[in-house]
BAFI-3210 file (N, C-alpha, C; in Angstrom, 3 decimals, decimal comma, padded with zeros to 6 digits):
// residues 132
n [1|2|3|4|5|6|7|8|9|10|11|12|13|14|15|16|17|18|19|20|21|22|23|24|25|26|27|28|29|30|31|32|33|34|35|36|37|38|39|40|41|42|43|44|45|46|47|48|49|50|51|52|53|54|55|56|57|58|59|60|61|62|63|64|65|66|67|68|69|70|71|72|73|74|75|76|77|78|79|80|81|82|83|84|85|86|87|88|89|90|91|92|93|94|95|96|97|98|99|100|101|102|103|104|105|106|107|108|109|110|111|112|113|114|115|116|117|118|119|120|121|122|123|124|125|126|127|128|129|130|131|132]
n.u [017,656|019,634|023,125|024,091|022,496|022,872|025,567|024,540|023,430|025,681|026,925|025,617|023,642|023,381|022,139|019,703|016,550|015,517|012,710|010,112|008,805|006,271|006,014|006,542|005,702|002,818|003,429|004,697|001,859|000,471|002,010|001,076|-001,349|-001,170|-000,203|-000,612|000,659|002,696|002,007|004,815|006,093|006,843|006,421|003,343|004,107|002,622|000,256|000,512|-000,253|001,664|004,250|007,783|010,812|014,296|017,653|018,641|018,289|019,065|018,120|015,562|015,426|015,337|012,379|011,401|013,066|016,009|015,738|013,680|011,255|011,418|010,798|012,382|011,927|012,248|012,218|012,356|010,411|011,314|013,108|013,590|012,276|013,116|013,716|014,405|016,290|016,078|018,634|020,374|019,791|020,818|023,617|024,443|023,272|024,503|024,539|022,537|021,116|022,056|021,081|018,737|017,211|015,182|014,534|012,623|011,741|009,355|007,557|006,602|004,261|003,365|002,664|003,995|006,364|009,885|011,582|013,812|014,861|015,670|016,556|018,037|016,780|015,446|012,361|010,043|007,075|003,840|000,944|-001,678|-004,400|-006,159|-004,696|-004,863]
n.v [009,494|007,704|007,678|004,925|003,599|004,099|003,316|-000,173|-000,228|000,027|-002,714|-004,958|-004,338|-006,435|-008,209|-007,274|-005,313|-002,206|-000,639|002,256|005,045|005,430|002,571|001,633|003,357|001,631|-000,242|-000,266|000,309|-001,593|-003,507|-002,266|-002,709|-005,625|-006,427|-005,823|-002,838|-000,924|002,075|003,303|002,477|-000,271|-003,844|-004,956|-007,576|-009,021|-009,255|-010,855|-014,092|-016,947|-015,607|-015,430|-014,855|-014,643|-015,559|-015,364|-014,078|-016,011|-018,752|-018,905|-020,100|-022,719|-023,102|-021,493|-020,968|-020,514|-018,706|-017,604|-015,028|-011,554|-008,613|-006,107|-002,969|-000,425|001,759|003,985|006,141|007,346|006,456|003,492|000,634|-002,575|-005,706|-008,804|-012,083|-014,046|-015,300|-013,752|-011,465|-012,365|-012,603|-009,751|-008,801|-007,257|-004,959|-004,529|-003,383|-001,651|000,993|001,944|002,303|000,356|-002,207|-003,844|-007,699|-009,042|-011,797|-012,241|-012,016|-010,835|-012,805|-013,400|-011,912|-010,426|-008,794|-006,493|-005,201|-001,853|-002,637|-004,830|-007,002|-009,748|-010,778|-012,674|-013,434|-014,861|-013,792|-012,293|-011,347|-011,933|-012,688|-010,549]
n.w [000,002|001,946|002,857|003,916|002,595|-000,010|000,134|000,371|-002,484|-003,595|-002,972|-003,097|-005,255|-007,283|-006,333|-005,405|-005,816|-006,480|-005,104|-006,077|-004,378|-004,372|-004,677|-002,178|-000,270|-000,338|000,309|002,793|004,246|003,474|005,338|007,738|007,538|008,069|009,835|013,710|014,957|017,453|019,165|019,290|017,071|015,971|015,894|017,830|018,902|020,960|020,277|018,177|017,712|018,287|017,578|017,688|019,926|017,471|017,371|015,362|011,690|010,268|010,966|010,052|008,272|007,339|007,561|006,419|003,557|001,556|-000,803|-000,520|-001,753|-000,636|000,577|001,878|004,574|005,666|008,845|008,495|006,497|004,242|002,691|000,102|-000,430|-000,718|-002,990|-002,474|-002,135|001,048|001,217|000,421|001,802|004,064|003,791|003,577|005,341|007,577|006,289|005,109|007,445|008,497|007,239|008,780|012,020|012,608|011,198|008,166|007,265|004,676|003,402|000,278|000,106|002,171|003,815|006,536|008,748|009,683|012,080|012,793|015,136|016,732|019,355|019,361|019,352|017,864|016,098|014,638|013,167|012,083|009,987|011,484|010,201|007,488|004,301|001,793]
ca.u [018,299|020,563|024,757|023,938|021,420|023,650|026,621|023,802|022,860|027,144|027,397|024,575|023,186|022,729|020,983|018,195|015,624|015,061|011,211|009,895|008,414|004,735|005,421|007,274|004,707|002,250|004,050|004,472|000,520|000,044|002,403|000,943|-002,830|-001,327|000,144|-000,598|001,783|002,360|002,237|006,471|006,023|007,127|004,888|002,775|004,515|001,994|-000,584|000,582|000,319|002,908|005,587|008,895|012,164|014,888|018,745|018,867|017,400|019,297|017,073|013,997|015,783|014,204|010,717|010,859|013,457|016,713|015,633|012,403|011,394|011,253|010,673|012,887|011,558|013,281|011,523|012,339|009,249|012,383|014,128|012,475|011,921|013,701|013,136|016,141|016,111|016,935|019,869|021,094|019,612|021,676|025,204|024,496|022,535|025,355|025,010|020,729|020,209|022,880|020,222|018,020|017,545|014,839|014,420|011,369|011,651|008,580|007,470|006,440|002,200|002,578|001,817|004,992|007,649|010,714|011,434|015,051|014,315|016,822|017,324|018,714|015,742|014,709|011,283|009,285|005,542|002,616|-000,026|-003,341|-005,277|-006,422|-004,285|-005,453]
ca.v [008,233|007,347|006,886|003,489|002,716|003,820|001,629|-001,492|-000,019|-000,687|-003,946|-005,960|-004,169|-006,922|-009,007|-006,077|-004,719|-001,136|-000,393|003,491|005,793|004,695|001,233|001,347|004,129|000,950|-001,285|000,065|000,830|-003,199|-004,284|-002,164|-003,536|-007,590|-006,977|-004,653|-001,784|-000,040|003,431|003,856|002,033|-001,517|-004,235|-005,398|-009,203|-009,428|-009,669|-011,625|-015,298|-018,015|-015,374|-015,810|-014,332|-015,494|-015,325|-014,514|-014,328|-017,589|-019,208|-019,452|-020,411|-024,072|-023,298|-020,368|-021,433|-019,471|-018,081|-017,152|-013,375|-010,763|-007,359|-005,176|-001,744|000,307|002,587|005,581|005,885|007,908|005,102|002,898|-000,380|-003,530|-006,668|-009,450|-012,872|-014,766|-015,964|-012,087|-010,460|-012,882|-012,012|-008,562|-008,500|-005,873|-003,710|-003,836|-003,402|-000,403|001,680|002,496|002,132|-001,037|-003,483|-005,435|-008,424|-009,030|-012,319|-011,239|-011,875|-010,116|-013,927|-013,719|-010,519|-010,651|-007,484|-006,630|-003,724|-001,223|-002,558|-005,610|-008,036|-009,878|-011,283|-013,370|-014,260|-014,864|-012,806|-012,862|-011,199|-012,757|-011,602|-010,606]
ca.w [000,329|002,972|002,600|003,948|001,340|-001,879|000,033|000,328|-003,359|-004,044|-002,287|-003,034|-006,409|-008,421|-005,186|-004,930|-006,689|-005,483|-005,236|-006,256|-003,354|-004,338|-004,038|-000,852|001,052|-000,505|001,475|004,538|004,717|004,107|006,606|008,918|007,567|008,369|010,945|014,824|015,098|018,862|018,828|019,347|015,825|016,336|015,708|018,591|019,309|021,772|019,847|016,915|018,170|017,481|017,277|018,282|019,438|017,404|017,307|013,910|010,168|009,617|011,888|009,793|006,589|007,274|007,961|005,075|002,777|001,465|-001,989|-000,633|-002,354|000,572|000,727|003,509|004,492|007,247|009,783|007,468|005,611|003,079|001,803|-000,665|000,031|-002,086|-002,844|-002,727|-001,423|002,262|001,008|-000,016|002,847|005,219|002,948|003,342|006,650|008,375|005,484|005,379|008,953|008,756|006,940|009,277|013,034|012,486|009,293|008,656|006,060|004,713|002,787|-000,863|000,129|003,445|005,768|007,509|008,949|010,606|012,564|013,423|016,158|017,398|020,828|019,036|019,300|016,422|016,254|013,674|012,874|010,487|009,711|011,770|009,441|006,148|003,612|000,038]
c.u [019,458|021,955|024,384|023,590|021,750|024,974|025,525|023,942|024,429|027,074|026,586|023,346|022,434|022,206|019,844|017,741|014,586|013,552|011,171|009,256|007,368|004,985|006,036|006,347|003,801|002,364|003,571|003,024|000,112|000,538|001,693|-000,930|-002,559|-001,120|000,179|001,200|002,072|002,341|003,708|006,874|006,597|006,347|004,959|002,970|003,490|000,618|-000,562|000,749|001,094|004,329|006,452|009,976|013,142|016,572|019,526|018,347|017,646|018,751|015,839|014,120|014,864|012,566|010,581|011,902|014,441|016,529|014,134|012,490|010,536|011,471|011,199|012,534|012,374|011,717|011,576|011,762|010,086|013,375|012,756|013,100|012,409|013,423|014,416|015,428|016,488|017,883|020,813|020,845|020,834|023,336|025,327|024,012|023,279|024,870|023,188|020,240|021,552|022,000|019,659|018,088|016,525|014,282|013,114|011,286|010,736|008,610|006,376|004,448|001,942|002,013|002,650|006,008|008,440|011,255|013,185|015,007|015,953|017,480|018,022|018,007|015,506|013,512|010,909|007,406|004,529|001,521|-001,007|-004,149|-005,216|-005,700|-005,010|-004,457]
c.v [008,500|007,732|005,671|002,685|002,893|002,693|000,431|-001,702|-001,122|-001,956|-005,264|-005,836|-005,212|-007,934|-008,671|-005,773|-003,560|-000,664|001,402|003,622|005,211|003,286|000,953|001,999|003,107|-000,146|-001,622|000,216|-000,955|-003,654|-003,442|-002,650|-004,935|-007,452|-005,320|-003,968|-001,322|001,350|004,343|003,107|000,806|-002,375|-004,940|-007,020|-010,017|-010,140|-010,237|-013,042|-016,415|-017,493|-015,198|-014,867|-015,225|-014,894|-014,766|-014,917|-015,950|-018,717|-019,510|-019,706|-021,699|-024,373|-022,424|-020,457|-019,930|-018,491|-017,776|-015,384|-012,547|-009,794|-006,777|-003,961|-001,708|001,386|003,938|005,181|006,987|007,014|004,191|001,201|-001,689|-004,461|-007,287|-010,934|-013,306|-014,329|-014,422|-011,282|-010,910|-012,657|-011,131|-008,113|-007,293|-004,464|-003,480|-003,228|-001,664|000,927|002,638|001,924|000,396|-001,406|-004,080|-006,033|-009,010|-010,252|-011,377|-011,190|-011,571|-011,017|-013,619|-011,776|-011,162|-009,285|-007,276|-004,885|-002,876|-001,805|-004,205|-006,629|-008,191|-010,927|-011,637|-013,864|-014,100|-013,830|-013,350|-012,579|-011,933|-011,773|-011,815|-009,911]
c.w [001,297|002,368|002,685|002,843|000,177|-001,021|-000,349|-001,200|-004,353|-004,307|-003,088|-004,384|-007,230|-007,823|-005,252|-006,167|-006,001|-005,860|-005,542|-005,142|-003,203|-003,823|-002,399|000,238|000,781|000,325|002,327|004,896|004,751|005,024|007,679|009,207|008,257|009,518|012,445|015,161|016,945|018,500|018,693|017,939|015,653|016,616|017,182|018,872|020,376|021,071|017,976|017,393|017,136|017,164|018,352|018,160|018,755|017,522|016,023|013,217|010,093|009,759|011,282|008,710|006,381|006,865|006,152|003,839|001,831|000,456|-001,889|-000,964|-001,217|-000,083|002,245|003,181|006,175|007,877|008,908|006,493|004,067|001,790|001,318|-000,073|-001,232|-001,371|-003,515|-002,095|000,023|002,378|001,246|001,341|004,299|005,141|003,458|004,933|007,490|007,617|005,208|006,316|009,004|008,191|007,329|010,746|012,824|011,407|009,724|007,445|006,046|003,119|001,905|-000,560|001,287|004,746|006,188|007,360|010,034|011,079|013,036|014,227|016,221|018,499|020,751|019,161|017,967|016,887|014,964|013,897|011,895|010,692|011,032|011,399|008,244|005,142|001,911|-000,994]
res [x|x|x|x|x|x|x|x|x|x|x|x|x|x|x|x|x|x|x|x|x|x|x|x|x|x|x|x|x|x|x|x|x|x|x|x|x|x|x|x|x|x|x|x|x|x|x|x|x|x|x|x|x|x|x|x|x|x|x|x|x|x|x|x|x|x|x|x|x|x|x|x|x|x|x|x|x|x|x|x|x|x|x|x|x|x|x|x|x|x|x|x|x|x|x|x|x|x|x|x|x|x|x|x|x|x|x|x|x|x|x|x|x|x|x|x|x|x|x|x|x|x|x|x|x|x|x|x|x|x|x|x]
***
């Protein structure tokens, strides 16, 4: 584990619900089943239609609603992967995205990700595969 990720662990403790190794390398292998990856590991925006840049998380509270149950995983396939709400991730948002170089919050059935990249882009969209 990180420094970052025992501060988050500090901060935001009783927001999160830290996932074990299995379920987090479980994860990461579905998000990268729903949704196209590139090979510099950053999902393929191109080919996810309907998605959007946005200005921030706060931004899709409307459409997706603040106490919706998300899953954030970082680019370090080392850190485990928790599960918190919106609402918490948007409190805390300095102190999630400090982690790792890029975040991806992931609705709890895998239709929808929001990607918060390194180069400071954030992007959003739904699945295009069928999820199960």
């Amino acid at each position: 584990m990180t420094t970052f990720f025992d501060e988050l662990i500090k901060l935001a403790g009783s927001h999160i619900e830290v996932k074990s190794q299995e379920e987090t390398d479980r994860y990461l292998d579905r998000l990268q089943d729903c949704f196209p990856f590139t090979p510099f590991g950053r999902i393929d925006w191109n080919n996810v239609p309907g998605s959007e840049e946005i200005d921030s998380v706060a931004v899709v509270f409307q459409t997706l609603g603040r106490k919706s149950q998300v899953l954030v995983m970082w680019n370090d396939a080392y850190v485990s992967a928790v599960r918190t709400d919106l609402d918490a991730f948007v409190e805390y948002e300095e102190d999630f995205t400090a982690v790792s170089f890029d975040t991806w919050i992931v609705s709890s059935d895998f239709s929808w990700v929001i990607e918060l990249f390194h180069d400071g882009k954030i992007q959003w969209g739904r699945v295009k595969k069928e999820v199960s």
